[in-house]
Structure formats: structure tokens, C-alpha cells
C-alpha positions as CSV (number, residue, x, y, z in Angstrom):
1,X,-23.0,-5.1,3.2
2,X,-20.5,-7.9,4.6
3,X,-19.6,-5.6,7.5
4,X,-17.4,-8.3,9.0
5,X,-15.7,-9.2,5.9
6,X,-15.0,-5.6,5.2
7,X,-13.5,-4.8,9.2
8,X,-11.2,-7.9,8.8
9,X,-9.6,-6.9,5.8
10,X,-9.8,-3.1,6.0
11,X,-8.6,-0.5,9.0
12,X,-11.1,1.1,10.4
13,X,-11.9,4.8,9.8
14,X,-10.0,6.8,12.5
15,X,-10.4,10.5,14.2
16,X,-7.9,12.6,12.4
17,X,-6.0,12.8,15.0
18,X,-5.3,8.9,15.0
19,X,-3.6,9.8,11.3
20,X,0.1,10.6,12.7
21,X,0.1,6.6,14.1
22,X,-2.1,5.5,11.0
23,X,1.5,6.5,9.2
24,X,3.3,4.8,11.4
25,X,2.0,1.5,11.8
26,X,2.0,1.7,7.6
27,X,5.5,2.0,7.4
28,X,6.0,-0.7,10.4
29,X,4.0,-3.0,8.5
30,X,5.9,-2.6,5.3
31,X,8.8,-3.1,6.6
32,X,9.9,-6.6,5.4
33,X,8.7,-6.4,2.0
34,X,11.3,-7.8,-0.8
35,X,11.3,-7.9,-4.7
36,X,13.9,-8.6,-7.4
37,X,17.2,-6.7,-8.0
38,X,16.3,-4.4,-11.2
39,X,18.3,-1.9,-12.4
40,X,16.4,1.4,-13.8
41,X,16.8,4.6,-16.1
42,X,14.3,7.4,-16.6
43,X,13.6,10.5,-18.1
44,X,11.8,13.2,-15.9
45,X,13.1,16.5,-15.9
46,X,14.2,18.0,-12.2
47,X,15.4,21.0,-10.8
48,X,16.2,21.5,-7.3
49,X,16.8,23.8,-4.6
50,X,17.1,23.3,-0.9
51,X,16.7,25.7,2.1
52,X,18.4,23.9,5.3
53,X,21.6,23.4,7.1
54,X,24.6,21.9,5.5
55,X,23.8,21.3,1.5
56,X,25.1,19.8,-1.5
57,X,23.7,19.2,-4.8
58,X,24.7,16.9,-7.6
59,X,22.2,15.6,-10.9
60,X,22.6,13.1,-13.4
61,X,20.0,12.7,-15.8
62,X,19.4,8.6,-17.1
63,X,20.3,6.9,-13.6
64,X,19.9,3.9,-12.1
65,X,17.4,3.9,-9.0
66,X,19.8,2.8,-6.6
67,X,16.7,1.6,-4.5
68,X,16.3,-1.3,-6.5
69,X,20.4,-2.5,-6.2
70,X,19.4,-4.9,-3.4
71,X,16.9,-7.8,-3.1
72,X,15.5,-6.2,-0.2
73,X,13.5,-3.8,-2.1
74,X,10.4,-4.2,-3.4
75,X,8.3,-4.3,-6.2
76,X,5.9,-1.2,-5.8
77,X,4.6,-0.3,-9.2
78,X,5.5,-1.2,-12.6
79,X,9.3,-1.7,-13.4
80,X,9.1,-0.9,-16.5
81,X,7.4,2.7,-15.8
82,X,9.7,3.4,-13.6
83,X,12.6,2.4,-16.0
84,X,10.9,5.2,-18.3
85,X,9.3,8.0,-15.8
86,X,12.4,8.6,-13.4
87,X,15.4,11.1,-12.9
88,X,18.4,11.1,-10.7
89,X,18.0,14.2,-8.4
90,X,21.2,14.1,-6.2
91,X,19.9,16.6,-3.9
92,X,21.6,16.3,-0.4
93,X,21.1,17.7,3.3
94,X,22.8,17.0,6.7
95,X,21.4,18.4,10.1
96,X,20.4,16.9,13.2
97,X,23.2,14.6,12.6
98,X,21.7,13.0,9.9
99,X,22.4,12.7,6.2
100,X,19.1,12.9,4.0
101,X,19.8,12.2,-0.1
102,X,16.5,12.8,-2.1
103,X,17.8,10.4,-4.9
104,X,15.0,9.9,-7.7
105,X,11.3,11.0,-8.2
106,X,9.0,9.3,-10.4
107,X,5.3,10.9,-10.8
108,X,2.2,10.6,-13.2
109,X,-1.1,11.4,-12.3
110,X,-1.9,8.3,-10.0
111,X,1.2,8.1,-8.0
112,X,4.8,9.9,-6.6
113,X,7.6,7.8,-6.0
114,X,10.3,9.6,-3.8
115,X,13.5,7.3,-3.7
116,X,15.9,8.8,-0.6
117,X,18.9,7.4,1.3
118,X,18.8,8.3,5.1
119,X,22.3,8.1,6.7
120,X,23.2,8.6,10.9
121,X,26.5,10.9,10.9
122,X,28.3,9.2,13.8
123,X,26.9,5.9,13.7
124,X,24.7,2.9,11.7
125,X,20.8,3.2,11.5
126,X,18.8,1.6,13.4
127,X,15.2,0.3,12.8
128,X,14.0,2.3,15.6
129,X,16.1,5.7,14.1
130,X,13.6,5.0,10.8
131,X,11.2,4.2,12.1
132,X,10.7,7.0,14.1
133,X,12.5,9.6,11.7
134,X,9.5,9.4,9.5
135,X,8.6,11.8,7.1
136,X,6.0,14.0,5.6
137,X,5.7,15.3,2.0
138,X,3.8,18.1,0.5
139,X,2.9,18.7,-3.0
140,X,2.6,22.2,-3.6
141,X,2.3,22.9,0.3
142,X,-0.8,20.4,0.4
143,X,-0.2,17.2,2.6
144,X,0.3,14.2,0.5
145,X,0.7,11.4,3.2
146,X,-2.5,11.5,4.3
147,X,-5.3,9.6,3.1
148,X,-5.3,5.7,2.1
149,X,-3.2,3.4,-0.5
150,X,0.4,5.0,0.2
151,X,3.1,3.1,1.1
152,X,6.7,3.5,2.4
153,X,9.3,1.0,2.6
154,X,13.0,1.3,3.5
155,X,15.8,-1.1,4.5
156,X,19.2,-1.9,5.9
157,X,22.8,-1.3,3.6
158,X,25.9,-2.9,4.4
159,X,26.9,0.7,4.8
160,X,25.0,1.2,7.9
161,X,22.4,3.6,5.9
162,X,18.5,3.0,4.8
163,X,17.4,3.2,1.1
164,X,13.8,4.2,1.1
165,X,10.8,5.0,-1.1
166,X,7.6,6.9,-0.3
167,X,4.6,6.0,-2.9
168,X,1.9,8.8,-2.7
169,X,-1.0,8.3,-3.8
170,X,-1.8,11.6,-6.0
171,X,-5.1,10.6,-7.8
172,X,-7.4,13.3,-5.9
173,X,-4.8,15.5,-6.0
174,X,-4.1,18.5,-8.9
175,X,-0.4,18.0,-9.8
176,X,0.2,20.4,-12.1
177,X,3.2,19.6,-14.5
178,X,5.7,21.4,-12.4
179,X,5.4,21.7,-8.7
180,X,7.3,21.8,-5.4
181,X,7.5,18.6,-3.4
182,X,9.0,19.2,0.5
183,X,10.3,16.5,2.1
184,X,10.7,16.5,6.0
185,X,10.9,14.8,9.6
186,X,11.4,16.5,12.9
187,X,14.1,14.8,14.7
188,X,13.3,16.1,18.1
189,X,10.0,13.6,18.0
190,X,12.6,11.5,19.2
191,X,13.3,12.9,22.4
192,X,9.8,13.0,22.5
193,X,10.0,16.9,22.8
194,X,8.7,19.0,19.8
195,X,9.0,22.1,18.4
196,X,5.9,22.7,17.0
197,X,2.5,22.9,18.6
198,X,0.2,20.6,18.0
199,X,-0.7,19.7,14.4
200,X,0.9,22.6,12.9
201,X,3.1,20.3,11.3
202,X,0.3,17.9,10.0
203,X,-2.1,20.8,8.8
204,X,-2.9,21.2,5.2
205,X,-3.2,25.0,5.5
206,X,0.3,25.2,7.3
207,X,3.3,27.6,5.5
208,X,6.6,26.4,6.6
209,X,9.1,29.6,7.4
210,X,12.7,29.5,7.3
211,X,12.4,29.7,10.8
212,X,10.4,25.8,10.8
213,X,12.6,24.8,8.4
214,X,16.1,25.1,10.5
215,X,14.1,23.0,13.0
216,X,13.5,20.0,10.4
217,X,15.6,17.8,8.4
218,X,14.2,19.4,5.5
219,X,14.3,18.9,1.9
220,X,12.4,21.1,-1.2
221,X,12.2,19.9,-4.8
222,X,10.9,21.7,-8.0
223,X,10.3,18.5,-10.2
224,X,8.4,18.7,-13.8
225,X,6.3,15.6,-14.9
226,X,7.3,16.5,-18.6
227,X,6.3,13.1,-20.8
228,X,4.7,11.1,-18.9
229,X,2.2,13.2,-18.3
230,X,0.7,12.7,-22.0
231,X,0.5,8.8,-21.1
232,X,-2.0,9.6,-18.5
233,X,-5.8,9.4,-18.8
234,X,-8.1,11.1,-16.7
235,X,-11.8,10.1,-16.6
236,X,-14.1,12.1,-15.3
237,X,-17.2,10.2,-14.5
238,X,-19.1,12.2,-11.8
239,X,-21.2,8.5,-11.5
240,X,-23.4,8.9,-7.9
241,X,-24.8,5.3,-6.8
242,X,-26.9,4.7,-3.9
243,X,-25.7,2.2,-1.5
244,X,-26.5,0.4,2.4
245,X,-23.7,0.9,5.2
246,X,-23.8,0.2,8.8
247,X,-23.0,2.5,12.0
248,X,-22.5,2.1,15.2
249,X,-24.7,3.9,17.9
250,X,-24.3,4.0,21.8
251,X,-26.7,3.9,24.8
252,X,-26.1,6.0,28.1
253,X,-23.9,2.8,29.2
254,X,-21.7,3.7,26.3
255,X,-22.5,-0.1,24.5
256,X,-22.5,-0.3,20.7
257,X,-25.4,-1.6,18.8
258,X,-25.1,-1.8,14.6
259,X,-27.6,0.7,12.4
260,X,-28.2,0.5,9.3
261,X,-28.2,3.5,7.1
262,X,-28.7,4.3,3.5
263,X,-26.0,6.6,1.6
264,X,-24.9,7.9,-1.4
265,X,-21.3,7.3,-2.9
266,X,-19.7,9.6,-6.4
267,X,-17.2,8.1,-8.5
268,X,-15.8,11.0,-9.8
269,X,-13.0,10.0,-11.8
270,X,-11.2,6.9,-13.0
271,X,-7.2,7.2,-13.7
272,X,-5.1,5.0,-16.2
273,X,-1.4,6.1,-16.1
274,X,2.0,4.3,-16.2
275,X,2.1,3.9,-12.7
276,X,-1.3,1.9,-12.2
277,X,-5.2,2.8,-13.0
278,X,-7.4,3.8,-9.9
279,X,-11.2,4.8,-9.5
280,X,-11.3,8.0,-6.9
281,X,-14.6,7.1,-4.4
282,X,-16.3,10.3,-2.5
283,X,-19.0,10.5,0.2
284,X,-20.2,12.1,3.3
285,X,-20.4,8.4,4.7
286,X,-17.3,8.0,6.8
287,X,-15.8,6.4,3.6
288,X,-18.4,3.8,3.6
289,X,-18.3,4.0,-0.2
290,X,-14.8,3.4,-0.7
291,X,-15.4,0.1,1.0
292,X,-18.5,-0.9,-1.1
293,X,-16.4,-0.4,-4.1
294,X,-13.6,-2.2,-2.8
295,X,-15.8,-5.2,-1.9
296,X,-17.4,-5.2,-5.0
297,X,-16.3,-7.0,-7.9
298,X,-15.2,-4.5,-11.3
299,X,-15.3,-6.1,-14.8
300,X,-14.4,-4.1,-18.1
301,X,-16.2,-4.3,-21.2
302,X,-14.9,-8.0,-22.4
303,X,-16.7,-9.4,-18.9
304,X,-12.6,-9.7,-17.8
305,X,-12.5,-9.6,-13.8
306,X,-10.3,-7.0,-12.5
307,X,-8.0,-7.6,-9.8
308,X,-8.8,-5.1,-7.0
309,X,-6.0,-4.8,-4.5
310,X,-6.1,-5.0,-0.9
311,X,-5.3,-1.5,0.8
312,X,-6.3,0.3,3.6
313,X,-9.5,3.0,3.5
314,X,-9.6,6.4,5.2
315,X,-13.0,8.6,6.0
316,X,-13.7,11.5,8.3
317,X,-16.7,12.0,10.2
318,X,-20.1,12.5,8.9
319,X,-20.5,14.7,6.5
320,X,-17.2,15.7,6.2
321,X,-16.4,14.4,2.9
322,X,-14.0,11.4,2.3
323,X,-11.7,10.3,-0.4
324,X,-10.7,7.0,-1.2
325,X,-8.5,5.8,-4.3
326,X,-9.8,1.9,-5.4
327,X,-6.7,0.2,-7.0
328,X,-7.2,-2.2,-10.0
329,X,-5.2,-4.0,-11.8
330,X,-5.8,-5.5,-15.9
331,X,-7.2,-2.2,-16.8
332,X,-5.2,-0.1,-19.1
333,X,-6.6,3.5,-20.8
334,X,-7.7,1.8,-23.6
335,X,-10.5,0.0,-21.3
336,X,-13.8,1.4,-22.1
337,X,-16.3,0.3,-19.4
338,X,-16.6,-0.8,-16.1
339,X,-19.5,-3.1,-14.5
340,X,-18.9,-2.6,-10.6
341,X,-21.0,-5.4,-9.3
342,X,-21.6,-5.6,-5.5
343,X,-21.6,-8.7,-3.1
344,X,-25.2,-9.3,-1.8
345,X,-25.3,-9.8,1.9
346,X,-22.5,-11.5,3.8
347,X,-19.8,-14.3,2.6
348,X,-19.5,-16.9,4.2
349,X,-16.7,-19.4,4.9
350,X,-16.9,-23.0,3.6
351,X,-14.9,-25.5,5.1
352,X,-16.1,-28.3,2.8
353,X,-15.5,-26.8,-0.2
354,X,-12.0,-26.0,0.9
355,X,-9.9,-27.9,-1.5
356,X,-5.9,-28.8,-0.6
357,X,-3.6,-30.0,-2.4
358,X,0.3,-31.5,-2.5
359,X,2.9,-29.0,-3.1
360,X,5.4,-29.4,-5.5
361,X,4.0,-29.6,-8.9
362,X,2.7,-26.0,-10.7
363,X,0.6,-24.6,-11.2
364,X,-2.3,-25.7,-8.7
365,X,-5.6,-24.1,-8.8
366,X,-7.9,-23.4,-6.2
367,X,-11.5,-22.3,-6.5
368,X,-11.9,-19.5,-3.7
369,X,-16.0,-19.1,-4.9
370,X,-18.2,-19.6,-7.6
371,X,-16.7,-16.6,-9.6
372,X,-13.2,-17.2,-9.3
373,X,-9.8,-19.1,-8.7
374,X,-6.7,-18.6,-7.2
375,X,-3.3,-20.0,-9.4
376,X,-0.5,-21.2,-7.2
377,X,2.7,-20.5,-9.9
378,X,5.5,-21.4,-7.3
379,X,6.5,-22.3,-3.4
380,X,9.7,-21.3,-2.4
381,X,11.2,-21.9,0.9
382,X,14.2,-20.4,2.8
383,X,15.3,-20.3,6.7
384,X,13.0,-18.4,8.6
385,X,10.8,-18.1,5.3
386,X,8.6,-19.5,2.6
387,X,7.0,-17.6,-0.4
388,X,3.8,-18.2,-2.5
389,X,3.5,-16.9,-6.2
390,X,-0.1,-16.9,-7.4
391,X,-2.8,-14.9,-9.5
392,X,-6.5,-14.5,-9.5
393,X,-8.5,-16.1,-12.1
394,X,-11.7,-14.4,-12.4
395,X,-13.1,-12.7,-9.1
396,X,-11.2,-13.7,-5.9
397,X,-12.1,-10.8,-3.2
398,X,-9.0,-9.1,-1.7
399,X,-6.1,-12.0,-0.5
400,X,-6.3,-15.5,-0.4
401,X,-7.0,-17.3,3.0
402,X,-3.8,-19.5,2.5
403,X,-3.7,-22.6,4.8
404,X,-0.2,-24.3,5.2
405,X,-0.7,-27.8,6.4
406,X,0.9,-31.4,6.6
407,X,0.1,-35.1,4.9
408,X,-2.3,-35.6,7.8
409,X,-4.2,-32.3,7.1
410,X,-3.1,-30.2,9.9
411,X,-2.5,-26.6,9.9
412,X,1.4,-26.2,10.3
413,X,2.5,-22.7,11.4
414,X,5.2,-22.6,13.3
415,X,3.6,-19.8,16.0
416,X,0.6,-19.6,14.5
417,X,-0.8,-16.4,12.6
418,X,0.8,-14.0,15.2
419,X,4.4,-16.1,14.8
420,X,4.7,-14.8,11.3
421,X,4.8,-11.4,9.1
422,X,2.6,-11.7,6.1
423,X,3.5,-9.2,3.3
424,X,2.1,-9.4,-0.1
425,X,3.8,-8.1,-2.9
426,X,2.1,-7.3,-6.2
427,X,3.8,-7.4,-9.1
428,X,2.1,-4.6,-11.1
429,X,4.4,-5.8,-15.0
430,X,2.4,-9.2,-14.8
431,X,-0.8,-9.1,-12.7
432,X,0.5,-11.2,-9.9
433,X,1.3,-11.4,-6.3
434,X,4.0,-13.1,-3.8
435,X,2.7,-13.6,-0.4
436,X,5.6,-14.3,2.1
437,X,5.7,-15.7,5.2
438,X,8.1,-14.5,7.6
439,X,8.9,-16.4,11.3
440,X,11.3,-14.7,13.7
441,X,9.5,-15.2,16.8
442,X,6.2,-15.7,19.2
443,X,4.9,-14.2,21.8
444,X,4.5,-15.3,25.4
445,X,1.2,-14.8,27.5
446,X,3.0,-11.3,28.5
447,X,3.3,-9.9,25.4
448,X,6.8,-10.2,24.8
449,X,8.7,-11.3,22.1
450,X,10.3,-14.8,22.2
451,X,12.5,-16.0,19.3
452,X,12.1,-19.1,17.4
453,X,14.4,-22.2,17.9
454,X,16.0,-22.0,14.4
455,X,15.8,-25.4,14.1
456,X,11.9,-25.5,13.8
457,X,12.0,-23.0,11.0
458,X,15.4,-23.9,8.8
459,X,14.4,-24.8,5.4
460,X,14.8,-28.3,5.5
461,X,12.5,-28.1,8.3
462,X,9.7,-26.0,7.0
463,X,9.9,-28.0,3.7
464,X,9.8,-31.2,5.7
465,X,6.5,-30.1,7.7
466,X,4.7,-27.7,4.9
467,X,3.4,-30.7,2.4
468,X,0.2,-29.6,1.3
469,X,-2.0,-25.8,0.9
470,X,-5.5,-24.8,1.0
471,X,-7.2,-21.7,0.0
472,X,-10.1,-20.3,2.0
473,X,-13.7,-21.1,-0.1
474,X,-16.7,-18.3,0.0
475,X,-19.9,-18.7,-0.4
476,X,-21.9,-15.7,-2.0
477,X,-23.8,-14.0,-4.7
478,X,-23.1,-10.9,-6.7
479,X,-25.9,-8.4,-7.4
480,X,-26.0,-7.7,-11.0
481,X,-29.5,-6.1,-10.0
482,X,-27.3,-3.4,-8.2
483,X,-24.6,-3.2,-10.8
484,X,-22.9,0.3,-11.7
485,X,-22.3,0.8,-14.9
486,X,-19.3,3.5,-16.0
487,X,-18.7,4.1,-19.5
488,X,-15.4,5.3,-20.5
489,X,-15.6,6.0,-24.2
């Protein structure tokens, strides 16, 4: 397998007790995500009750997701699913000196979505108070944070407060059609002095008492799926496919030196619901299999190409088994086969195949291999910004290599690739991304964080020096020899 490829694109599989950070840098790397003001309504039945210090409770059935009020937010599944599959819960706590609102939940049987406000009693948020208030949700008492393809996002109000959503990914999970979703953070983290005992917070098997709870900024929620649980459906495949990974083993001086290894991978389910259509990947591998699967190319029955997104993976050690949920887009549960077809050996870049063109008129296309095409829709620039609306045509692995250049043909980042924040945005209603570029500052030979002149990255500025865009060419072969064929009839 394209080893490289896959450690470039992918996180690494970590010890489990590198998972708490694994969180953290998640949320950190969300954090300047955006999408369009959309106004939502939804049906999901909810009841609630709440066991901590200082409580109120309000619900309005039919409410807007006050999330999405703010062109901050972001697009994070389909809007229109969420228009149909949500409920206002109203369910409010206050301890700690802080103000938690669990506002909406949203939840089939491939994804949560918990909408919350976070408010500081005596004064305005800050990004460090989110960042490190974070919290952990349970499902039933199990752990639903952990594990790959889940993603928080929250940002700033005029109000001083932080409207957030946490996306769990529930497709190896049994969520019955009523269950009990906890909600909480330890704000003592943040004197860096805890409460709890090592991972008694982060273990599946844990029971929180009352006792825990009056130590949290806690919040419990008895939701019922109701409707859109008859819009899911649930595949279960059981398909085992052999497959080649690499490990690492060391010497007595402790140096690394690749091995390869042969292993076997289980699809054991695939998941169309409202909220997006997965394939659920096991193995005893580390979570090799996951990553073959993700790096493979997936076509339904019509030969159609289906977009598979870019996430992070997760594994355990060997022979403990690992879960990873593969997300596709242009599948729907009327799809009745899958041809998962593998990359043979390693890609490779190719410069001379690496088209550019002007900016300005759309769509542009832009073959990124022999099996596929990237479609440049729109450029948009702003200060301190610029945005790049696109889709895949066929099979283009992961995210395009984009690269921003002048008349003369020279890469023109103000920074370079550590002077910006890329965040890609999919846009689940119409199978297509937005990759924005982001420039607020560089970084000095000492690691610390110098602002850009403004000037060099107004509008006028970046629209003056960003003429023309390239996409990154591969070179490589798929294996039809090695395909996997799933049939969903």
C-alpha cells in the first residue's frame, strides 16, 4: 500500500492514552470552519432531565437551530436532514461559573448532532475557555467521542458566548430508539488540577454518581430517534478481504525499519441514513484496514465514482480490534453494490502533467489522474481570505493538492503552507466542497507567531497576486484484480 500517501493524509494510530489530545487538536483544527446562514425546523421527540447545580428547563418543539443564525457556522451534514430530524431541547445548567444550554439534537443511525451554547457568568468567552472546556458525551453510558470521523466546531457571538455542535459518529454503535445522552466537561482541567483519577472520566465502563456529577458541568438527556429512524438502512455485510500493510519494527538502538505484513480486514456493515452513508471497517491490524479502504477507490453498481471523504483513522494495538467508519458521499439506500477497488503500489506526483490555469472564468477542470478530475465552480476572495468551490469528477483520492500561483507561474502563498489554515468544508445537499484558505500570521525561526502586514493579504492584494491555480497530478493504477465486491440487494 502507498504508505506515504496514506501517513500524509491520515493521523497516525495513537496509544489510547494519546486520545484525550487526539480530541483536542480535532476541535483546534475545526475551529475556523464557515458555511451559509440557514435557518432549520425538525421533528425528533425529546424529553429531558438534568441532575447538577443550578437548572432550568424550557422545550419548543419545530425550532430553528440557532447554530446555523451566523455565517460562522458550518455546513456539517445535510441541511435539509437536519431541517427534518431536529428538536429544540431548551435544557439549561450553570455551575463552575458557566452557563451550558443543550439547544437541539439531531440523530439517525450514522451520526448525533448535539447543538449547545456555552456562556462564562462574569465575563466573554474566550478561545482558550473553549478550547479547553471540552466535552465528552455518552450514549447510553458508552463513550461516544472516541474513535475517528467526529467533529466539533463552535464560535464566537456578539454576546460574548460560543454556539457549538458536536457530530458523533454513531455507526458502530447500538442506539436504540430512545436512549440517554450525558453531556459533560470538568472545569477544574483548567487549573490543571482534577478531580478524578486518571482515566476514570474517559473509561467506557465508568458510572457517573451524583457525587461526579456535582464536580462537572454536567448535562443528561433522554432523546427518542422516533421517524427518522425508519429512513435508515442498515447493511449488514460481514465481507472479510485480505489485504498487505506495513509496520514498523525497532533494533536494540531503538531505529525503525518498515515490515511488511499480511492482514485481514471485515466490512461488517454499510449505513445509508439522512445524515450521510458510511461502510464500518474492523481488524486486528492497528486500523490498517480502515486505511486500505479509505485509499481505495468505491464505485456503486452504475460504475459512478463515490466521493470518499478525507477524515482521520483510529486503531489500537495489535490484536485489539479497531473500528473505523469510511465516509462516502453519492450513495443513497437505494444503491445496491459497491466495487471497492484498491490503488496498486504507490502514487506518484507528476509535475508535468500538472495543468494551471487563469482564474476568473468557471468552471475549470483539472485532471488530478487517469481516473478522475477535479471541477473548480468558483474563487472567492476576501481580506485575510480566499475560498475554492470545486467537486470530483470520477475518482480524485482524498483533497486536491491546490497550487495558488502568479502569471509567471510561481507559487504565491503569502507564508507559505504553515502561513495559512486550510479547512475544507463539504457540502453533504450537493456533493461538493469549499476549501478556504485562511492567513493571520507566520512563524519565526522560534516558533512564535508573527502577524501578517495586512496589506500583503487585503483582497485587492491577494486578488492582484493569485492569477492562476493548479491541481496536484498522480500517477497510478487501480487493481481491479483485487477488487471487493459488496452486494447490497
Amino acid at each position: 500500500m502507498h504508505r506515504e500517501d496514506l501517513e500524509k493524509m491520515f493521523s497516525r494510530i495513537e496509544p489510547d492514552d494519546a486520545l484525550k489530545n487526539r480530541i483536542i487538536d480535532r476541535m483546534e483544527d475545526n475551529s475556523m470552519k464557515k458555511s451559509t446562514k440557514r435557518s432549520l425546523k425538525g421533528i425528533m421527540s425529546v424529553a429531558a432531565c438534568v441532575a447538577v447545580i443550578g437548572i432550568s428547563t424550557a422545550f419548543a418543539a419545530g425550532s430553528v437551530i440557532s447554530y446555523f443564525q451566523s455565517d460562522k457556522a458550518i455546513d456539517i451534514t445535510s441541511m435539509e436532514a437536519l431541517a427534518e430530524y431536529n428538536e429544540e431541547v431548551g435544557v439549561t445548567v450553570s455551575n463552575f461559573g458557566y452557563t451550558l444550554t443543550l439547544d437541539n439534537i439531531a440523530t439517525d443511525d450514522n451520526f448525533m448532532h448535539v447543538f449547545y451554547t456555552l456562556k462564562k457568568d462574569d465575563s466573554s468567552m474566550t478561545e482558550n475557555d473553549y478550547y479547553n472546556l471540552w466535552f465528552l458525551c455518552r450514549i447510553n453510558g458508552k463513550l461516544a467521542n472516541f474513535g475517528n470521523n467526529n467533529t466539533e466546531n463552535a464560535y464566537s457571538t456578539e454576546d460574548g458566548s460560543y454556539k457549538g455542535v458536536i457530530k458523533l459518529n454513531v455507526a458502530d454503535m447500538e442506539v436504540p430508539d430512545t436512549f440517554t445522552l450525558e453531556m459533560y466537561s470538568e472545569p477544574a482541567i483548567l487549573k490543571e488540577e482534577s478531580n478524578f483519577e486518571g482515566d476514570y472520566l474517559y473509561n467506557d465502563d465508568t458510572v457517573l454518581t451524583d457525587a461526579d456529577k456535582e464536580k462537572l458541568l454536567y448535562i443528561s438527556t433522554i432523546a427518542k430517534k422516533t421517524s427518522v429512524e425508519t429512513k435508515s438502512v442498515v447493511k449488514n455485510v460481514n465481507k472479510k478481504f485480505p489485504f498487505t500493510y506495513y509496520d514498523e519494527v525497532y533494533d536494540e538502538d531503538g531505529n525503525a525499519s518498515p515490515v511488511e505484513r499480511q492482514g485481514e480486514g471485515e466490512i461488517s456493515k454499510v449505513v445509508f441514513s439522512p445524515f450521510g452513508s458510511q461502510l464500518v471497517v474492523k481488524d486486528r491490524c492497528q486500523g490498517n484496514a480502515g486505511m486500505k479502504i479509505s485509499g481505495s477507490a468505491i464505485f456503486d453498481e452504475n460504475g459512478q465514482s463515490l466521493d470518499v471523504l478525507n477524515t482521520d483513522m483510529s486503531g489500537g494495538r495489535v490484536d485489539v480490534e479497531s473500528i473505523n467508519k469510511i465516509e462516502i458521499l453519492k450513495a443513497d439506500a437505494n444503491t445496491k453494490a459497491l466495487k471497492i477497488v484498491p490503488v496498486m503500489g504507490s502514487m506518484t506526483y507528476n509535475e508535468e502533467k500538472t495543468a494551471t490555469q487563469q482564474i476568473g472564468t468557471y468552471p475549470m477542470t483539472f485532471k488530478t489522474s487517469a481516473y478522475g478530475s477535479v471541477v473548480v465552480t468558483n474563487i472567492r476572495f476576501s481580506d485575510g481570505a480566499f475560498e475554492i468551490d470545486y467537486y470530483k469528477d470520477g475518482f480524485s483520492l482524498w483533497d486536491p493538492n491546490f497550487h495558488t500561483m502568479d502569471k509567471d507561474g510561481n507559487i504565491v502563498e503569502p507564508g507559505g503552507k504553515l502561513g495559512c489554515l486550510l479547512t475544507t468544508t463539504v457540502h453533504h445537499d450537493t456533493n461538493s466542497y469549499t476549501a478556504k484558505y485562511a492567513y493571520d500570521g507566520e512563524y519565526d525561526q522560534n516558533g512564535n507567531k508573527v502577524p501578517f502586514d495586512m496589506s500583503t493579504i487585503s483582497k485587492e492584494n491577494l486578488e492582484k497576486t493569485f492569477t492562476h491555480l493548479g491541481i496536484g497530478y498522480y500517477d497510478f493504477e487501480l487493481d481491479y484484480d483485487n477488487a471487493i465486491d459488496i452486494n447490497l440487494k
